[in-house]
LUMLUMMI-769875 format. One record per atom (N, C-alpha, C, CB): x, y, z; residue in three letters. Coordinates in pm, whole numbers, plus 50000, padded with zeros to 5 digits. Each point is the difference from the previous one (the first is absolute). Glycine has a CB too. Example, Ala and Ser with C-alpha at 12.3 -4.5 7.8 and 13.67 -1.06 7.14 Angstrom:
! residues 2
513194943150780ala;499115011950000ala;500905012050000ala;498114988350125ala;501545022249803ser;500825011950006ser;499235010950073ser;501184993749785ser;
//
This chain:
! residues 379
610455841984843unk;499135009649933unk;500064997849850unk;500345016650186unk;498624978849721unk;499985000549867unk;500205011849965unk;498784983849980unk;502115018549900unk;500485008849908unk;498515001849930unk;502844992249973unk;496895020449999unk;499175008849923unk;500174993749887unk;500135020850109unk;498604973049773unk;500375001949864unk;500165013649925unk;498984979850011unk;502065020349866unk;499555013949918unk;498645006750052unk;501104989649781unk;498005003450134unk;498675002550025unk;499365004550077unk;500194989549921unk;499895010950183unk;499874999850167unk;500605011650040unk;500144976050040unk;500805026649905unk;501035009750044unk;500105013949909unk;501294978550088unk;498015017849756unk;499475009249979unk;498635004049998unk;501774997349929unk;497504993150114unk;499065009650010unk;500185007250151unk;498394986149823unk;501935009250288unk;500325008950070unk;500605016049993unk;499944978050051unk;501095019449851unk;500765010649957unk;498835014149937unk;502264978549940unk;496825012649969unk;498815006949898unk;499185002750106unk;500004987649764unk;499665011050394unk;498985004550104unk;500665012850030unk;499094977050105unk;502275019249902unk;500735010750109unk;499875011949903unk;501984984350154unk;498305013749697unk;499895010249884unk;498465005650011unk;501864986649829unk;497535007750133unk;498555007750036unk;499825008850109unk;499174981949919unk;501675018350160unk;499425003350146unk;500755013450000unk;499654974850142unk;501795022449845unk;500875009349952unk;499345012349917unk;501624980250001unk;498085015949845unk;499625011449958unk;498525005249998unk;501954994949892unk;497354998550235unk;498725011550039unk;500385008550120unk;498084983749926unk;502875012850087unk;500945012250170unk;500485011349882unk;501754978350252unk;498695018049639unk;500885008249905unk;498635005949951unk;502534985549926unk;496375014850023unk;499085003449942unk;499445010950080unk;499814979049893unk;499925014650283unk;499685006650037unk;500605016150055unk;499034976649988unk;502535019550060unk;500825011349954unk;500085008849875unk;500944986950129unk;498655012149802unk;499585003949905unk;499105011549984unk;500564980049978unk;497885015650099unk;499175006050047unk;499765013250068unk;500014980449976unk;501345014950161unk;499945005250114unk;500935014149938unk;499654975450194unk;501225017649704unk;500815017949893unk;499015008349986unk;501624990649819unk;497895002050089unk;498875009449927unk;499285008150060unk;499784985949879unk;499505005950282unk;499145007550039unk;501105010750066unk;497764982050024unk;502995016550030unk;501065011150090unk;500425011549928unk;501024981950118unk;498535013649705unk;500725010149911unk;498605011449995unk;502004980849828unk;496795016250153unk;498735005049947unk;499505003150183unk;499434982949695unk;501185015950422unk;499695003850102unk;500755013750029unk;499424975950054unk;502295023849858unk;500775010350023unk;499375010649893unk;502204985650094unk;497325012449806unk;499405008149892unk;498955008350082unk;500374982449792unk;499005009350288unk;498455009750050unk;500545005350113unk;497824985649933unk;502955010850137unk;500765007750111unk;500505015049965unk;500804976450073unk;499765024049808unk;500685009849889unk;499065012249952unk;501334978649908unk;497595010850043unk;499285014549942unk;499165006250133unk;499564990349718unk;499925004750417unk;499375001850099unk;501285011350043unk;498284974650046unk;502465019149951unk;501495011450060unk;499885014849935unk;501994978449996unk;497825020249907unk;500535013549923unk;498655006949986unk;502194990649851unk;496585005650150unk;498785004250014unk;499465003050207unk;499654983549698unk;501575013850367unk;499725002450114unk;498824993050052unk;501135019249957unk;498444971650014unk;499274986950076unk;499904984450047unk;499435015149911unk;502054987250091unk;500444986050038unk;499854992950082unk;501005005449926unk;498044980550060unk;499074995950105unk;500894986750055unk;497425009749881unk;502524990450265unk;500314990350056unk;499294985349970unk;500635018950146unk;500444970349865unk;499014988349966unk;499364996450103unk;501214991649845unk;497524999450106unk;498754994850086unk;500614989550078unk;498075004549833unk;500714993650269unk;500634987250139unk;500234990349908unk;498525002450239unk;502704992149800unk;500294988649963unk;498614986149966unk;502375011450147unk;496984992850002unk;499074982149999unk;498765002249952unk;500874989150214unk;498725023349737unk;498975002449937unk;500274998949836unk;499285013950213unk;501944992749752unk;500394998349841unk;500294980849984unk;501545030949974unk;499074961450133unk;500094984449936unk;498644996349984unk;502154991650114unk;497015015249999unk;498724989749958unk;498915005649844unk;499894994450323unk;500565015449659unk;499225009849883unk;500944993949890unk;499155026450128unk;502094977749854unk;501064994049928unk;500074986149942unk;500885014750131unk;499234974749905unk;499604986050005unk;498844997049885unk;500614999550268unk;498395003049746unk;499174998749901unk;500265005649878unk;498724998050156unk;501505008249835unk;500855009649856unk;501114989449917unk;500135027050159unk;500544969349983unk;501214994649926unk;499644985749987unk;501825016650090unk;497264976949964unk;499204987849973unk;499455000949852unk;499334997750257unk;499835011449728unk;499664996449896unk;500605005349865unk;498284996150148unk;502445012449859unk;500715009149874unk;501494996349981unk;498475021050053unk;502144970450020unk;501364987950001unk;499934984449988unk;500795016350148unk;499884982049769unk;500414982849958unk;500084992450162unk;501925006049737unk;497294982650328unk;499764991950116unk;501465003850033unk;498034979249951unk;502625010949999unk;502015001050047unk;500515008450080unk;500544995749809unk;498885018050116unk;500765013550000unk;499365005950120unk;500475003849738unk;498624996450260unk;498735003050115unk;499994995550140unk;498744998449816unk;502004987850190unk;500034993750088unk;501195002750089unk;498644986449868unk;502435014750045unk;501284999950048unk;499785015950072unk;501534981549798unk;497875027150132unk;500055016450043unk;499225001550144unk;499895009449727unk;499314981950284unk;498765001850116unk;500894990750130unk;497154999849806unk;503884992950138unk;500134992850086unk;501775005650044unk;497834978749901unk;502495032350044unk;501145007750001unk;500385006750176unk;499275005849701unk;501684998650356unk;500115007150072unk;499745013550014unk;500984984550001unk;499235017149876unk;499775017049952unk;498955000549973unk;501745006449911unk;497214986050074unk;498705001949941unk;498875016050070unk;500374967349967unk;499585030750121unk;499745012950059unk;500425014449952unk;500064984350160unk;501205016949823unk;500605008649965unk;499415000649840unk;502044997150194unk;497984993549678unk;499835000649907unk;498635007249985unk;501624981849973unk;497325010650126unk;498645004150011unk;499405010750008unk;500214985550064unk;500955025349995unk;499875014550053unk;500115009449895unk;500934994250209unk;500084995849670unk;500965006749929unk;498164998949873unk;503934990950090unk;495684995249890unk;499065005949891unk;498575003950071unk;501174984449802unk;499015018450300unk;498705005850023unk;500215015350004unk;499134979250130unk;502175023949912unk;499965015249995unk;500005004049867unk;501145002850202unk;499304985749676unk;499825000449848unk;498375004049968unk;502054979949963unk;497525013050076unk;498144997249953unk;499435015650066unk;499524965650051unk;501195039850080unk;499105010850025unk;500875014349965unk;498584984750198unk;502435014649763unk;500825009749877unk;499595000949835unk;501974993250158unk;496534999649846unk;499744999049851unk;500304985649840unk;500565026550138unk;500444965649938unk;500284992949941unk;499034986049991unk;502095014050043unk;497644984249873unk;499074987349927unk;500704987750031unk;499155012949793unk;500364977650317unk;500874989450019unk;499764990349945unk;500425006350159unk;498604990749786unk;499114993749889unk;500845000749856unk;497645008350131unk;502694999749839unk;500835002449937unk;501354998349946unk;498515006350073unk;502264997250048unk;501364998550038unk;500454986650044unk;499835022350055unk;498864973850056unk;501134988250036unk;499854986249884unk;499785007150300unk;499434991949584unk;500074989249903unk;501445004049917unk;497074995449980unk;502905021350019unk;501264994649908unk;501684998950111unk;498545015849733unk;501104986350353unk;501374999550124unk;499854982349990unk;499725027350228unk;498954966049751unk;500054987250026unk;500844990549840unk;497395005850201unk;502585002449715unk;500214992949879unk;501385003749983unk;497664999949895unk;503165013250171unk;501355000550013unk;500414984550120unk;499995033449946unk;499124965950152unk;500524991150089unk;500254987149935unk;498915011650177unk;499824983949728unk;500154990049926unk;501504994849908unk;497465008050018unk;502555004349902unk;500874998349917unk;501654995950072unk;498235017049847unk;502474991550287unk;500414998450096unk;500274983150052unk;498915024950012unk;499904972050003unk;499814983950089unk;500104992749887unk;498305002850208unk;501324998449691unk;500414988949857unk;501584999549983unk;497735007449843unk;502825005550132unk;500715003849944unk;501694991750118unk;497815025249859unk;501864978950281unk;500634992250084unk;499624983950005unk;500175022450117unk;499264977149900unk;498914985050008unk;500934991349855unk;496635013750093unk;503614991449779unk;500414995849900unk;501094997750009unk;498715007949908unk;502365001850177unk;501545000749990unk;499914989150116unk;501045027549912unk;498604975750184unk;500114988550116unk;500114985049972unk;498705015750112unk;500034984549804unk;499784986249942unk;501584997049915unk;496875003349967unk;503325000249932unk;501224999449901unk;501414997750072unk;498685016549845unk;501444990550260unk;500765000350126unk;500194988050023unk;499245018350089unk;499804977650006unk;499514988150011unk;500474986649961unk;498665014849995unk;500354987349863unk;500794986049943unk;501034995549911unk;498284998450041unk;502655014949958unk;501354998449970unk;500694996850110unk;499865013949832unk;499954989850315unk;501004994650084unk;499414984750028unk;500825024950113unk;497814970649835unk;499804985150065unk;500794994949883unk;497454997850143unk;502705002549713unk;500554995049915unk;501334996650015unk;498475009449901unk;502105003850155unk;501444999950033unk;500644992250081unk;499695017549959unk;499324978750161unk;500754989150119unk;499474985149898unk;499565015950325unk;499164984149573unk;500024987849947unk;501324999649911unk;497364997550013unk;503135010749945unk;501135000749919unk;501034993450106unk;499325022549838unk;500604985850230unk;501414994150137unk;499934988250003unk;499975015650173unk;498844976149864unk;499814984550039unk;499934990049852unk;498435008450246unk;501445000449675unk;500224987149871unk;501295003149954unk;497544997049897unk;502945012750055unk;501655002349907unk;500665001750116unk;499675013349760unk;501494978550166unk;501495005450023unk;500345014750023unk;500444981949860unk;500455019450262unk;500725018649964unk;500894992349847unk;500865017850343unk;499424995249590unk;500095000149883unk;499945008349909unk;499584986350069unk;500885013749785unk;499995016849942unk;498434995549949unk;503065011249894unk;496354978150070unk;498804999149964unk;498605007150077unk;501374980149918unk;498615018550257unk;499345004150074unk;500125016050001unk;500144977250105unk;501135026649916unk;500555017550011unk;499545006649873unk;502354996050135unk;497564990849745unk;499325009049855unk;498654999450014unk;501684994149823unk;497985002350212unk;498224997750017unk;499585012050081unk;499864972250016unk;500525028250113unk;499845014850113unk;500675011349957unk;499994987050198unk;500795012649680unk;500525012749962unk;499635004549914unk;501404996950070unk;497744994549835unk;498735005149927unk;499535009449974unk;499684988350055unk;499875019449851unk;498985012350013unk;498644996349972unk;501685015349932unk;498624968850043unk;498874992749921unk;499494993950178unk;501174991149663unk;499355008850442unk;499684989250144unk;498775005150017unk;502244996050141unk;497155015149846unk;498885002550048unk;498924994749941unk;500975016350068unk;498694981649786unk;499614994649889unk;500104983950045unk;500815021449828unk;500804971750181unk;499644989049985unk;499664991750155unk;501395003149757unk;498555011950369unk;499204990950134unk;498844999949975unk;501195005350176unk;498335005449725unk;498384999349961unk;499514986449931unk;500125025949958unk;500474972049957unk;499724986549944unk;500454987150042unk;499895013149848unk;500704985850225unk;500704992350138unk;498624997650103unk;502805014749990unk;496064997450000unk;499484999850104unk;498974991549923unk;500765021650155unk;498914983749754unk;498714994549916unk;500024984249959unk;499885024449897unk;501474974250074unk;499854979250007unk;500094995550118unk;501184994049806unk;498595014750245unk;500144991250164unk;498605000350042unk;502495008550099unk;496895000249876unk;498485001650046unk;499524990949920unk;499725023450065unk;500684974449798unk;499084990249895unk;500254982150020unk;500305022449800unk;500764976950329unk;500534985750034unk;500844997849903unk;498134990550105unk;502165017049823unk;501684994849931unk;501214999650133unk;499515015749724unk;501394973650247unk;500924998350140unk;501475007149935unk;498764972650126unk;501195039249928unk;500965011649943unk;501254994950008unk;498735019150068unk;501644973350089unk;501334999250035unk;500724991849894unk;499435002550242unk;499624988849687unk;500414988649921unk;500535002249876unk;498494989850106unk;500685025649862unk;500055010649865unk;501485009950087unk;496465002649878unk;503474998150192unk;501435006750022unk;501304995450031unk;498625011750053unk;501034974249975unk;501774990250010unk;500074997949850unk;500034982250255unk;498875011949695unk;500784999749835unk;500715017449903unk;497654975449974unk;501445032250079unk;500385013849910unk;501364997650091unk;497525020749924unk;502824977550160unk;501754999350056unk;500844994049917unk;499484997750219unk;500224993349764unk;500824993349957unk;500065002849880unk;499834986250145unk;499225025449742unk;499765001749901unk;501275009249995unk;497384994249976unk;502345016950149unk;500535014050008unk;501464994249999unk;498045016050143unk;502754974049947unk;500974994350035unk;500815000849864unk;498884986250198unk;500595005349692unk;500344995549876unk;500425013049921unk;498404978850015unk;500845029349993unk;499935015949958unk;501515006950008unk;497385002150107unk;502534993250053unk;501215010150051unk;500954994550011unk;499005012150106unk;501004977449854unk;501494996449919unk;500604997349869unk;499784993550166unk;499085005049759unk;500235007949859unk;500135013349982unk;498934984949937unk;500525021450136unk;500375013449978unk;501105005150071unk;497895002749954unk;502864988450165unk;501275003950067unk;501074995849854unk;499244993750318unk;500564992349591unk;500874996649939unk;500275011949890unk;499434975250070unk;499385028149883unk;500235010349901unk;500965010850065unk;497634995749888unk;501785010050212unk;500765013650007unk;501424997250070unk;497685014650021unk;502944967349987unk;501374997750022unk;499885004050154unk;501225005049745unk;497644991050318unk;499985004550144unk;499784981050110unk;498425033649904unk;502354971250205unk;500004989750056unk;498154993750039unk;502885010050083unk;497444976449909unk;498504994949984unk;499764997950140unk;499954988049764unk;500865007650340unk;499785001350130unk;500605005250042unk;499324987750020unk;500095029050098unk;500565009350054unk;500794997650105unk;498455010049919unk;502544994650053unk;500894997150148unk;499475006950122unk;502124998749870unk;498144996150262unk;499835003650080unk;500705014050075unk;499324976449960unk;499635033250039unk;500325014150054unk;500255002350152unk;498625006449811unk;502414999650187unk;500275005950142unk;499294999650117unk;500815011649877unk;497894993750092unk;499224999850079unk;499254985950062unk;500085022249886unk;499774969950000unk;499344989650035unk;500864992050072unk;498595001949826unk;503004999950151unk;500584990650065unk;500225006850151unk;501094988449769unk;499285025150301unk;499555003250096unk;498815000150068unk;501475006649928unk;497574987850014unk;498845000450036unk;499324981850069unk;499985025149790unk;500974964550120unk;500404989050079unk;499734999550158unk;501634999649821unk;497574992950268unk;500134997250065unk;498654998450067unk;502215006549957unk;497984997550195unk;498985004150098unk;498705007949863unk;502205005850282unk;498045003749660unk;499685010249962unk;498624992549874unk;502845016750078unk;498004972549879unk;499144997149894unk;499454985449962unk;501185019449935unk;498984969750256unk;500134987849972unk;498514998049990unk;502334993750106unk;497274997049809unk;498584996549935unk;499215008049882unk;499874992350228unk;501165017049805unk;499325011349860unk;500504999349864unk;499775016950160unk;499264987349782unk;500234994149789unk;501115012650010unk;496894990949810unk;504405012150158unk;500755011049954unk;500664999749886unk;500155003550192unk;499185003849704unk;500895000249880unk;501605001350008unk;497945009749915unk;502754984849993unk;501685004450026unk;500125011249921unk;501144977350030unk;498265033149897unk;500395012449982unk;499275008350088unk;500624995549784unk;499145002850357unk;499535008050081unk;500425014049976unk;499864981650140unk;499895029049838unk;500215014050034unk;499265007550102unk;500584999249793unk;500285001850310unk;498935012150125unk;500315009649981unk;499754991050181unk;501175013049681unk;500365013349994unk;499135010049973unk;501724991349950unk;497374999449948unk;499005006949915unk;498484993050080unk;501785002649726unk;497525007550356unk;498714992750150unk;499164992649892unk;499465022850233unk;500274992349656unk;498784990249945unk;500214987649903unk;498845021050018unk;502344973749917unk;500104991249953unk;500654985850106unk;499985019349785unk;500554981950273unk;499484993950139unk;498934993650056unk;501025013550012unk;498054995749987unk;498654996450064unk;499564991349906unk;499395020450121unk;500714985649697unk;499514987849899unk;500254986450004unk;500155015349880unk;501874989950185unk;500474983249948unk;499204991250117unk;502915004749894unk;496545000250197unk;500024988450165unk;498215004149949unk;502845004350293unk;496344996449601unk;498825001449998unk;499065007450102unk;500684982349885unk;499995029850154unk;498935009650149unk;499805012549879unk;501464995550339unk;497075002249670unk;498985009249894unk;500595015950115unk;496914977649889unk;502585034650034unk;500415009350057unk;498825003050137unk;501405007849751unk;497404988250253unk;498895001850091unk;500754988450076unk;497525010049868unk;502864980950119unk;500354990650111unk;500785006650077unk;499854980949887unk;501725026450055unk;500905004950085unk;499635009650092unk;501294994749846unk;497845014650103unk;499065009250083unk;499454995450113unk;499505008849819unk;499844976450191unk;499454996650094unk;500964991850070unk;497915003249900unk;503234992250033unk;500794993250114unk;500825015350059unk;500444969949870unk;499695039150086unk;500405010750069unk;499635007750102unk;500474998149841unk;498025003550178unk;498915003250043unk;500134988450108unk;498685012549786unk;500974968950229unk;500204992550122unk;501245007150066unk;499004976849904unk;502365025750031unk;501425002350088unk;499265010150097unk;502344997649807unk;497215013050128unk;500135014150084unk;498504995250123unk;501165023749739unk;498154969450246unk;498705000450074unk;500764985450145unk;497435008549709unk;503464987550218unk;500504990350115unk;501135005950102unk;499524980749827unk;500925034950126unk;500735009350057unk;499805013750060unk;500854987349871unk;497415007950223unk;499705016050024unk;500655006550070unk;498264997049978unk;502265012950003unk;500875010150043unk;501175004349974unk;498954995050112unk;501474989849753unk;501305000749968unk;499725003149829unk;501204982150222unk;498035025349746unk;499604999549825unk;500985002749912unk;497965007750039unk;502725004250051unk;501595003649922unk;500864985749980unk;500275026250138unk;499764969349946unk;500984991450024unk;499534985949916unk;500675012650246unk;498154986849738unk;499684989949904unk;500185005049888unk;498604989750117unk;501665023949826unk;499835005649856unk;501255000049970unk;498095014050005unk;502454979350083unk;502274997049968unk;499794987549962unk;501785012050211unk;497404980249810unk;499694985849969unk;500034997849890unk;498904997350146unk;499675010649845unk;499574995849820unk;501105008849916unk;496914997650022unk;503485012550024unk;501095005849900unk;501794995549969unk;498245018850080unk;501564969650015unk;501384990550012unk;499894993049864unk;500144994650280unk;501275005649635unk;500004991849866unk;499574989350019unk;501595008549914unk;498444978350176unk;499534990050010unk;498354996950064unk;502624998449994unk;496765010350013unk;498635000950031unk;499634993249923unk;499715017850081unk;499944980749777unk;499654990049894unk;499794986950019unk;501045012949896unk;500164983050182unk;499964984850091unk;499774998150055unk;500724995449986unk;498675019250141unk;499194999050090unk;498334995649979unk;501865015850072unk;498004989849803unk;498655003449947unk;499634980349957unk;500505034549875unk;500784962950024unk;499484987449959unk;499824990050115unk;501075004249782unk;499464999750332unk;499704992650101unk;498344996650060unk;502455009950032unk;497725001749973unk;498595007050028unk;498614993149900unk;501625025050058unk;498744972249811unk;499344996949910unk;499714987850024unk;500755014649869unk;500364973950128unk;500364986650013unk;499124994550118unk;502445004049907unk;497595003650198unk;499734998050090unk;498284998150025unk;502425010450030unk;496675005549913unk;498534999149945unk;500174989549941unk;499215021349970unk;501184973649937unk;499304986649916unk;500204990050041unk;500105007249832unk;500524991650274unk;499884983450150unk;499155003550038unk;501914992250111unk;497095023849899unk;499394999450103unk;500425004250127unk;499304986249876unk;501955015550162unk;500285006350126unk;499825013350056unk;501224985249958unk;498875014950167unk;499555015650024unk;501415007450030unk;497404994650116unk;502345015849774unk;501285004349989unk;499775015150077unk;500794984849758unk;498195022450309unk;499805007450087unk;500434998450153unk;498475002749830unk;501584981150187unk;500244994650140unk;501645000750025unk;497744982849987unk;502945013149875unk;501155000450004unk;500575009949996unk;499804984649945unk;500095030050021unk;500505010049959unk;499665006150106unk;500044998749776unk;499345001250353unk;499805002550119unk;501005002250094unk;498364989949939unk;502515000349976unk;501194999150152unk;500935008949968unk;500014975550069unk;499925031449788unk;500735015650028unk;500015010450081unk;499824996249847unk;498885000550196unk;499655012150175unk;500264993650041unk;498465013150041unk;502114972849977unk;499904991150162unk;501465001550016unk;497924978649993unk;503045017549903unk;501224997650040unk;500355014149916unk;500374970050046unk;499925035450000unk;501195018549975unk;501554998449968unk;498665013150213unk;501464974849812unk;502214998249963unk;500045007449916unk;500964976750013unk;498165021949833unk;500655006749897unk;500225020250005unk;498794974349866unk;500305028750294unk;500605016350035unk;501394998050002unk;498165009450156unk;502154982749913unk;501425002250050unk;501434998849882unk;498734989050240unk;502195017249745unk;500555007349912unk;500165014049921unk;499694980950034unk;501085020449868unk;500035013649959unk;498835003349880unk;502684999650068unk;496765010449910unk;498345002849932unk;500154997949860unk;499135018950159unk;502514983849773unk;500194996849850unk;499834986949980unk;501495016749963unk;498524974750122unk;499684981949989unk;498904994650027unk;501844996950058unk;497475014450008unk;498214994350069unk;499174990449864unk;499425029050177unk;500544975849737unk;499654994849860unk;500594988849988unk;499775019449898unk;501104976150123unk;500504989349953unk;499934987850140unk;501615016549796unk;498224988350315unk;499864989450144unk;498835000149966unk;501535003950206unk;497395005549733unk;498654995850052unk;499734988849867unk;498985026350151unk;501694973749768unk;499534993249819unk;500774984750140unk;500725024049608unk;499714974650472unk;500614988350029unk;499134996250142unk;502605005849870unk;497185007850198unk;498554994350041unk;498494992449969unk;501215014750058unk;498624992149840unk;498714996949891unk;499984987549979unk;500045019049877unk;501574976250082unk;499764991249909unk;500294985150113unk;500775017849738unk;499904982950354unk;499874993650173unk;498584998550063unk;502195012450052unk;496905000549934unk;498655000050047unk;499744988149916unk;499315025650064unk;500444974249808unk;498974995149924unk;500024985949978unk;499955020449906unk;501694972850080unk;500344990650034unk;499584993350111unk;501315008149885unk;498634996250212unk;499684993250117unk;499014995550081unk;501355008349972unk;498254980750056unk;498884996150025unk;499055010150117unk;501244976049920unk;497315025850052unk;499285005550061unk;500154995650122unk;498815004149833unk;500825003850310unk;500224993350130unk;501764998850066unk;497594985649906unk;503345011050029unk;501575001049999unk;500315012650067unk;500384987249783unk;499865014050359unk;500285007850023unk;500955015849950unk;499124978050107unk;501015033649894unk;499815011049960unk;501705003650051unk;496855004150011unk;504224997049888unk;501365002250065unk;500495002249860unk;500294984950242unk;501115018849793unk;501065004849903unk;500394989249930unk;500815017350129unk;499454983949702unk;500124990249933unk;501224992150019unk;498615011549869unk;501384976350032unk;501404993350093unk;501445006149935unk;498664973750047unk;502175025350007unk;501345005950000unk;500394996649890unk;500535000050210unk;500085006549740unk;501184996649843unk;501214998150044unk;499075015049831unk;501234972850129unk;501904996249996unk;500375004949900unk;500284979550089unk;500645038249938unk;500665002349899unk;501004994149955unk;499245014550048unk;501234978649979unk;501444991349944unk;499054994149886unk;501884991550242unk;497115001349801unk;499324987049907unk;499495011549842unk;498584978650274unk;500775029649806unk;499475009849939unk;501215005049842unk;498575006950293unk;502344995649786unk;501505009049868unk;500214983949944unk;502065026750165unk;497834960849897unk;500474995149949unk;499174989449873unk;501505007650219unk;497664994149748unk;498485002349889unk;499765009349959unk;498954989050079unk;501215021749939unk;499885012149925unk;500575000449885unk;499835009550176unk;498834994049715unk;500875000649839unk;500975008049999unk;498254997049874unk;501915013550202unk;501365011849952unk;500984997450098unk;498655021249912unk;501834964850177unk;500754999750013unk;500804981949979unk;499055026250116unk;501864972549839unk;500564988749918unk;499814991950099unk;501655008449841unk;498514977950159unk;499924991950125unk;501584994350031unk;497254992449945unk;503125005650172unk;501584994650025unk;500514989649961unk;499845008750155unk;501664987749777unk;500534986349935unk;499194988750033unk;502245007750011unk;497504992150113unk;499314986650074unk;499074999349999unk;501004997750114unk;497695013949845unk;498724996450006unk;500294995549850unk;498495016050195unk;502644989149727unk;499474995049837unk;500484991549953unk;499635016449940unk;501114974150166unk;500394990949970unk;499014989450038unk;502135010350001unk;497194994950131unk;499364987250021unk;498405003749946unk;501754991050230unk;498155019349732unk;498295001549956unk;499634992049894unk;499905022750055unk;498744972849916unk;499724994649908unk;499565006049903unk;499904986950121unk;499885012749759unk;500245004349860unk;498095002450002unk;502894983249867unk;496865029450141unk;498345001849964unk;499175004249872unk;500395005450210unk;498224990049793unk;499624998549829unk;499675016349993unk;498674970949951unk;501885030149871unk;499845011950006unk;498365003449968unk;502675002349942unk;497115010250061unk;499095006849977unk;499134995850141unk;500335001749714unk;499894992150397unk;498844996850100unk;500585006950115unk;499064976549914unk;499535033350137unk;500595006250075unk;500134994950161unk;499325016549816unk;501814988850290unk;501204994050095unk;498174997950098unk;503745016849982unk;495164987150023unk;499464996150094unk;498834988949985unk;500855021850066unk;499134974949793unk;499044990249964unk;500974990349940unk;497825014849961unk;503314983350110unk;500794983749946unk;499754989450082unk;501955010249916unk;498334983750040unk;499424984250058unk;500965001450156unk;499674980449710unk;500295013850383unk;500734997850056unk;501024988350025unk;498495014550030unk;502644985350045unk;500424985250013unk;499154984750005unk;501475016050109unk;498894980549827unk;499324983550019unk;500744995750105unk;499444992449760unk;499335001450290unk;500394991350130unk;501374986150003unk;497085006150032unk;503624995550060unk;500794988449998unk;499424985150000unk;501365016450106unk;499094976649823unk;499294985450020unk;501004992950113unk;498944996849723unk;500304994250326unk;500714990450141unk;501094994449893unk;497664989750207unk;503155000549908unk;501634989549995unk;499124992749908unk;501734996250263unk;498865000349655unk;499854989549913unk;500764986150073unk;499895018749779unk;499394970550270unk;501264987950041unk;500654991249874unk;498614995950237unk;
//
């Protein structure tokens, strides 16, 4: 399956936005009228003539034309083509024969709707193409304090806007954003020297527990913090609408278990769930197919409920790994011996440190080279 370009992928994103805020517009509508239906209900009440509403299938077909021609196409369309539409129909026809001017009313109910559908339609968009920027961010930079300063920005919204605009004009952005790296790079280590601060961050706790299964193929900064979600999400580049929607796949691949997916995303290591999740969209894979087998295989019920969060972050991250079709079972077993005996918080024995080999620093234990192959007898 070809990977979506940006392009491709946002304008998709910019359909789904349009569409989005004429449902929001039209909700909108359906207030208003419910509000100016309870008003005439009110004064009919207290004047003791409070009239029942008209047949339903006589007010859509009287109704309809009104709202054809005195509503924006969009708005009009979506309302006529509503479930409730009937009901709405009853609501302004019993308007029109209570005295009210619909001629009137419904242009300016239509210019609140307007303002409404722009107004969403705008944020959506902005939405939008800060999270497509953000996975382009993911796929060109380094994790890094350069990338985490860019998304931590107050300026990111501003500069996905103009991010967006050389891209539409055929300027080749990615090319404009590996050099500003290497610009930013230079930056932040003059400015580490000044303030007498280390120029390369040591590796944090987290990142080094986070080693393994958990994070093999993935960009992970070495000052990982999951302490703090939202700077987290910056360092591994997941825009805040992304996490939403990778949160939103967990719970829709867990019907019936929503609670139990909301231990997921609220597990400290969810973050790595998410960049998984991310990594994964930009191969192109279907990461709905994989996250499936959380209803299929249940192991991670089994145990005590203060740990469910943490079997399912090891489910997730087993699902997603694993090839589509691969049958549906409990992940593979951990050798705790092997396990304590790699573990950063616990020392390794005389004999592993005698015979271990000496590793480069700063590279982390799951992206090292491996053994080189033995060469044959020499005669």
């Amino acid at each position: 399956m070809a990977t979506p370009t940006p392009e491709e992928r946002a304008g998709e994103a910019f359909a789904e936005a349009a569409a989005e805020a004429v449902q929001t517009s039209v909700m909108a509508v359906r207030l208003v009228l419910a509000i100016a239906d309870a008003v005439r209900r009110q004064q009919q009440k207290k004047a003791g003539k409070e009239e029942v509403l008209p047949d339903a299938e006589k007010s859509a077909a009287e109704a309809s034309g009104e709202v054809k021609k005195l509503l924006p196409g969009d708005i009009s369309t979506a309302l006529l083509e509503g479930a409730d539409w009937p009901q709405l129909a009853q609501q302004l026809m019993a308007l029109k024969r209570a005295g009210v001017d619909l001629e009137t009313m419904l242009p300016r109910v239509g210019e609140i709707a307007v303002t409404v559908r722009d107004q969403v339609a705008a944020n959506a968009e902005r939405v939008a193409r800060e999270e497509e920027w953000a996975k382009a961010l993911r796929e060109t930079l380094p994790a890094g304090p350069v990338r985490e300063a860019i998304l931590s920005s107050p300026e990111w919204p501003e500069m996905a806007k103009r991010i967006a605009t050389l891209n539409e004009r055929g300027v080749d952005v990615r090319a404009i954003l590996a050099t500003a790296h290497e610009e930013g790079v230079g930056v932040d280590q003059a400015v580490a020297k000044v303030l007498a601060a280390a120029e390369v961050p040591t590796t944090s706790r987290d990142a080094k527990l986070s080693y393994g299964p958990m994070t093999i193929g993935l960009d992970i900064p070495k000052d990982l913090d999951l302490g703090d979600r939202e700077r987290a999400l910056r360092q591994l580049a997941i825009s805040r609408s992304e996490n939403q929607r990778f949160a939103r796949m967990v719970r829709e691949a867990m019907p019936g278990a929503e609670r139990e997916a909301d231990l997921l995303v609220a597990d400290r290591q969810w973050p790595l769930v998410a960049a998984r999740m991310a990594d994964m969209e930009g191969r192109g894979e279907p990461v709905a197919k994989h996250l499936a087998r959380l209803s299929k295989d249940t192991s991670w019920q089994e145990g005590p409920r203060p740990q469910m969060g943490r079997r399912l972050v090891q489910a997730a991250n087993d699902a997603l790994r694993k090839p589509v079709g691969a049958p549906a079972g409990p992940g593979a077993k951990v050798n705790t011996a092997a396990a304590r005996s790699t573990s950063p918080g616990v020392g390794p024995t005389k004999a592993a440190a005698k015979d271990a080999a000496p590793t480069t620093p700063g590279v982390a234990a799951h992206r090292e080279a491996g053994p080189a192959p033995k060469s044959g007898k020499t005669r």
